[in-house]
C-alpha positions as CSV (number, residue, x, y, z in Angstrom):
1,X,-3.9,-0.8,-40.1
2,X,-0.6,-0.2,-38.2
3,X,-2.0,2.8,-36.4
4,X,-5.1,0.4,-35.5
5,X,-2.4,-2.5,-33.8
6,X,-0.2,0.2,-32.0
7,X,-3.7,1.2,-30.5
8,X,-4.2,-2.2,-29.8
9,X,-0.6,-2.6,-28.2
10,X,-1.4,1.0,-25.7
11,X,-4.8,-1.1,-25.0
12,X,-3.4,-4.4,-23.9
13,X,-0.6,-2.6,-22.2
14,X,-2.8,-0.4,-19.8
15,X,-4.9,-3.4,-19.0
16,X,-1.6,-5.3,-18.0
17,X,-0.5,-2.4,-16.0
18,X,-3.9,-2.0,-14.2
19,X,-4.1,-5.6,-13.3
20,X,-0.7,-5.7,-11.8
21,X,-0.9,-2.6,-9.7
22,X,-5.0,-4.2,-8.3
23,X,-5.7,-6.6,-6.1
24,X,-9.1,-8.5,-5.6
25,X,-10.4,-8.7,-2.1
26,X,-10.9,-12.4,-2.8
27,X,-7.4,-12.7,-3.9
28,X,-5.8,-11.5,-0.4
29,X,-9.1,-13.4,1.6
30,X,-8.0,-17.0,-0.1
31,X,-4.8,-16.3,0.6
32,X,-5.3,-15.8,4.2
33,X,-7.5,-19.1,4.4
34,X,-4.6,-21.1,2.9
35,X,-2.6,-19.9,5.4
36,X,-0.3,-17.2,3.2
37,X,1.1,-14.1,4.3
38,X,-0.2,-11.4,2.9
39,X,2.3,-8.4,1.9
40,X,1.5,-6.0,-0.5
41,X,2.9,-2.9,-1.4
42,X,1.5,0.7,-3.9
43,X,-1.9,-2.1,-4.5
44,X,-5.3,-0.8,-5.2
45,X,-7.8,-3.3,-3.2
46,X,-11.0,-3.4,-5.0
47,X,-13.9,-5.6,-3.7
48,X,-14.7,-5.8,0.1
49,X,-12.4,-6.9,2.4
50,X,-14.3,-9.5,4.9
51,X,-11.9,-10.4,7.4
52,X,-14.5,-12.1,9.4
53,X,-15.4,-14.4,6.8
54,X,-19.4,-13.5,7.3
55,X,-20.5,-15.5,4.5
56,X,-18.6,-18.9,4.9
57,X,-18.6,-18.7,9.0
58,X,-22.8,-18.1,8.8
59,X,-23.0,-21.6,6.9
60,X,-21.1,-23.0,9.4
61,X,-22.6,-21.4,12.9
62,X,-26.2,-22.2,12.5
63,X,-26.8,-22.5,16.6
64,X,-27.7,-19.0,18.0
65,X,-28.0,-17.7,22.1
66,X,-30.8,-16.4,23.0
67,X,-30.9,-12.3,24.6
68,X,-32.5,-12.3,27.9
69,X,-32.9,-8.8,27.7
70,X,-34.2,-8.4,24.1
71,X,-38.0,-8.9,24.5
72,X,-38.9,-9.7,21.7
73,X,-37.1,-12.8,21.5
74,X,-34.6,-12.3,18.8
75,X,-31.1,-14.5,19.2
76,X,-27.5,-13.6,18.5
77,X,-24.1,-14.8,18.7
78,X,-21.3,-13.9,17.8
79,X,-18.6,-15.4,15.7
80,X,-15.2,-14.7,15.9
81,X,-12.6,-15.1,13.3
82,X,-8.7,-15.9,13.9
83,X,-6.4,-14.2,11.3
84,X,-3.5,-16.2,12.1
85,X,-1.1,-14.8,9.1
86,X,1.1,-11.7,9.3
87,X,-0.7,-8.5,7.1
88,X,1.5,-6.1,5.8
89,X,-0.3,-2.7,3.6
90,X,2.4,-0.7,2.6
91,X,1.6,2.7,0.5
92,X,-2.3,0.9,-0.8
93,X,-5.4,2.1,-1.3
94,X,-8.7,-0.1,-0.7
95,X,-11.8,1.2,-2.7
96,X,-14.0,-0.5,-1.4
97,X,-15.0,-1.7,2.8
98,X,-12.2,-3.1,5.3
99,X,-14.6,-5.2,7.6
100,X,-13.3,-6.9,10.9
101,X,-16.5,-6.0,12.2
102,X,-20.3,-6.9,10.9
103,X,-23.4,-6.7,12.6
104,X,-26.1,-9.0,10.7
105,X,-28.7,-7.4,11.4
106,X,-31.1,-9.9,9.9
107,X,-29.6,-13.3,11.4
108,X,-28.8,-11.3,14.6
109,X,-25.1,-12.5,14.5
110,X,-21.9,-10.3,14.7
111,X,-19.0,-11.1,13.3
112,X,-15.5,-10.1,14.5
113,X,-11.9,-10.9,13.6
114,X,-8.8,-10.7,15.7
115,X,-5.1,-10.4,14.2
116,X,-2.5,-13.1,15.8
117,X,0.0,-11.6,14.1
118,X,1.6,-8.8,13.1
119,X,-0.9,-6.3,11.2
120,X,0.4,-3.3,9.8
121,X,-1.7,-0.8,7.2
122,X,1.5,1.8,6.8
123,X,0.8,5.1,4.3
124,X,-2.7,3.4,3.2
125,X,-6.0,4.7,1.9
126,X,-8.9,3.4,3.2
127,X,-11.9,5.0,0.9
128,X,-15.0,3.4,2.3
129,X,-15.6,1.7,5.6
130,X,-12.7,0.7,8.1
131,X,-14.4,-1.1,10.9
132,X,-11.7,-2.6,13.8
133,X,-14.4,-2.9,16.3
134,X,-14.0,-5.6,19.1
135,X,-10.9,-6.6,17.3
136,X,-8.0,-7.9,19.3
137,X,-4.1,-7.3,18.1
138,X,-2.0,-9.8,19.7
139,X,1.2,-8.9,18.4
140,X,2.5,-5.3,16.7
141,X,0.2,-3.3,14.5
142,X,0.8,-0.4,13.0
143,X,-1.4,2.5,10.9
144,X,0.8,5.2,10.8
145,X,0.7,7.4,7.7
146,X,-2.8,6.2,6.9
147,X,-5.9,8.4,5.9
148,X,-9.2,6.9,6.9
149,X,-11.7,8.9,4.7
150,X,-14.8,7.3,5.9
151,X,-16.5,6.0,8.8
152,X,-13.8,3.9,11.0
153,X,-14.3,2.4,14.7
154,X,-11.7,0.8,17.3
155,X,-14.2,1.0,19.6
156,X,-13.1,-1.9,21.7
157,X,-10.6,-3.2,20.4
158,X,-7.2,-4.6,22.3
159,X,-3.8,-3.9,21.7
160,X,-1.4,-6.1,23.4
161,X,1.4,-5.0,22.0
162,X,3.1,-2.1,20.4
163,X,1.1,0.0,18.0
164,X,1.1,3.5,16.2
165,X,-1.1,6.0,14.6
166,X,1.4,8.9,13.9
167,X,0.7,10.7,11.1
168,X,-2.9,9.4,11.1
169,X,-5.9,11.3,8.9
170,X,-9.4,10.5,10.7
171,X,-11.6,12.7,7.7
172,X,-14.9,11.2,9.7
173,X,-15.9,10.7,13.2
174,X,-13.4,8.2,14.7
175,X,-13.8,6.7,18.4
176,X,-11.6,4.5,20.2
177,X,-14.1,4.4,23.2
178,X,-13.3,1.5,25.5
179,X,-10.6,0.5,23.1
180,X,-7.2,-0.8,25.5
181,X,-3.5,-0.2,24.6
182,X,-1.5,-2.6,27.1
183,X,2.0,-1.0,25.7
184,X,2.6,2.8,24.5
185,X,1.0,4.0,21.6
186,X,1.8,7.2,20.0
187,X,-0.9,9.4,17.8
188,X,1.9,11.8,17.0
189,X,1.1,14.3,14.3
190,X,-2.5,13.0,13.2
191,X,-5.4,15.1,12.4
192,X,-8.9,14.5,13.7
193,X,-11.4,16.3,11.2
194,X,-14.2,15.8,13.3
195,X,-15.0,14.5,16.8
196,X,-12.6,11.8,18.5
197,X,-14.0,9.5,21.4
198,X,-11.2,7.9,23.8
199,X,-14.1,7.8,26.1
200,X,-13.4,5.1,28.7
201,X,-10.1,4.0,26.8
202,X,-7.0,2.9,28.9
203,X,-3.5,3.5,28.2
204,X,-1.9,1.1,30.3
205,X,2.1,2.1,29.5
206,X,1.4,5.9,28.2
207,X,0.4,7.5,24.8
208,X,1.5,10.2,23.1
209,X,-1.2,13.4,21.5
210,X,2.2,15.8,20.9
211,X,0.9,17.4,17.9
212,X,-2.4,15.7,17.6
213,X,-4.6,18.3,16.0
214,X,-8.5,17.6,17.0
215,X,-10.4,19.8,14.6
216,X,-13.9,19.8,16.7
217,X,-14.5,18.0,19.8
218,X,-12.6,15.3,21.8
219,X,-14.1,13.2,24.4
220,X,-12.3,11.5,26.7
221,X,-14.9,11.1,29.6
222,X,-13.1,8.0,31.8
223,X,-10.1,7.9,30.1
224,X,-7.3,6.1,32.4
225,X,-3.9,6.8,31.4
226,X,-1.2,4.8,33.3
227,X,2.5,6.3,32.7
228,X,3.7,9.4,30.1
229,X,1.0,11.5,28.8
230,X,2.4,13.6,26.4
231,X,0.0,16.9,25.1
232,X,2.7,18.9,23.7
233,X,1.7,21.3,21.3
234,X,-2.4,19.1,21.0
235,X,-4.6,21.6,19.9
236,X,-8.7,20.9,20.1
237,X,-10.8,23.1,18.1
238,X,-13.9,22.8,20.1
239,X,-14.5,21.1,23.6
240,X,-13.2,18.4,25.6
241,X,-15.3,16.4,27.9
242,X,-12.5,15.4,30.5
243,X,-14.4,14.2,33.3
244,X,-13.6,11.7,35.4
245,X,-10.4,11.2,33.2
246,X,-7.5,10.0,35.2
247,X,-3.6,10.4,34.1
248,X,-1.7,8.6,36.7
249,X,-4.5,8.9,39.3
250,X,-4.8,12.4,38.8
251,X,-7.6,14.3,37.3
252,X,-6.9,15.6,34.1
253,X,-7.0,19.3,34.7
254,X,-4.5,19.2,37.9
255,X,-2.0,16.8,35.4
256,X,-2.1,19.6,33.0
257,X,-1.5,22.5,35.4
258,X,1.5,20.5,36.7
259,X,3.0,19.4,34.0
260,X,2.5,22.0,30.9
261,X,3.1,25.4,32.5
């Protein structure tokens, strides 16, 4: 019987300890809608995290555009969502999808989320889906430290202030095509495991690669950079599709020659 409780005790006890250290999705989502901040720090984030709020902003938009282009008549629209609390992921892991980005395939709606405030995802895990696409950062934001394991896009998405990736995993393709940094970013020390798109991407204020090591290919086809472009020790494992790239009006072959020999 006593050895039957103190089981019972270890039992309770591990339950405790798992709830404490996991968050639910919903949790941090009705926190945000009540206007919280949300600040958690060595979390597990189980559940998908909508920050476009699909399923409540679909009851609410029911009036759709109509495509001009798409024959066969289908409508969209797109809904944007305003996170207008400061996020803060310190040291976290999320289990399951990290959505600011949803195309509904079968209303024909997409659904987007911007960050007012400061966003930061520091030394996280991101297990399943990171999607950032079209999303606008108004003030800092910061993923440094942070392994994306599966599929992530920041295709374009806007940074208006500062921001980091340093020390950045990218396991999967990543692409930051079109994406715009208006102040200096740095990508210091991360790995690319497989192909990285900057294609068409503009650094307005200068961004940092010293380090950066791109394990296949890296395209950076149209790539403006305005200010420091720091390659220092960037190694790419396969190709890099540079044309057309500009670094402070210059083509990116001649800014190498003259500035890393």
């Amino acid at each position: 019987m006593k050895k039957r409780i103190q089981l019972l005790i270890v039992i309770f006890l591990s339950i405790a300890t798992y709830g404490q250290k996991t968050i639910e999705a919903e949790t941090i989502l009705k926190d945000i809608k009540e206007g919280k901040t949300i600040n958690y720090t060595n979390k597990t984030i189980v559940g998908v995290l909508d920050f476009t709020f699909m399923e409540k902003a679909s009851k609410k938009n029911t009036k759709k555009k109509k495509s001009w282009w798409n024959r066969s008549n289908k409508s969209y629209n797109t809904i944007n969502q305003k996170i207008k609390v400061a996020i803060s992921f310190t040291n976290c892991t999320f289990n399951d999808d990290v959505l600011a980005y949803i195309p509904d395939e079968e209303s024909g709606n997409t659904f987007t989320a911007d960050f007012e405030e400061n966003s930061s995802f520091i030394n996280c895990k991101f297990k399943s889906s990171a999607m950032f696409k079209y999303s606008k950062f108004s003030k800092d934001s910061d993923f440094s430290g942070t392994n994306f394991l599966d599929d992530t896009s920041f295709k374009y998405a806007k940074f208006s202030t500062n921001s980091s990736f340093k020390e950045t995993l990218f396991s999967k393709v990543a692409t930051f095509k079109y994406a715009i940094f208006k102040e200096n970013v740095s990508f210091e020390n991360t790995t690319f495991k497989s192909s990285a798109t900057f294609k068409y991407a503009k650094f307005n204020n200068g961004v940092s690669f010293q380090n950066v090591n791109f394990e296949e290919d890296l395209n950076i086809k149209y790539m403006n950079v305005s200010g420091p472009f720091i390659i220092k020790k960037m190694n790419v494992g396969n190709n890099i599709d540079d044309k057309y790239t500009k670094i402070n009006g210059k083509s990116f072959s001649k800014y190498v020659l003259e500035n890393h020999n």
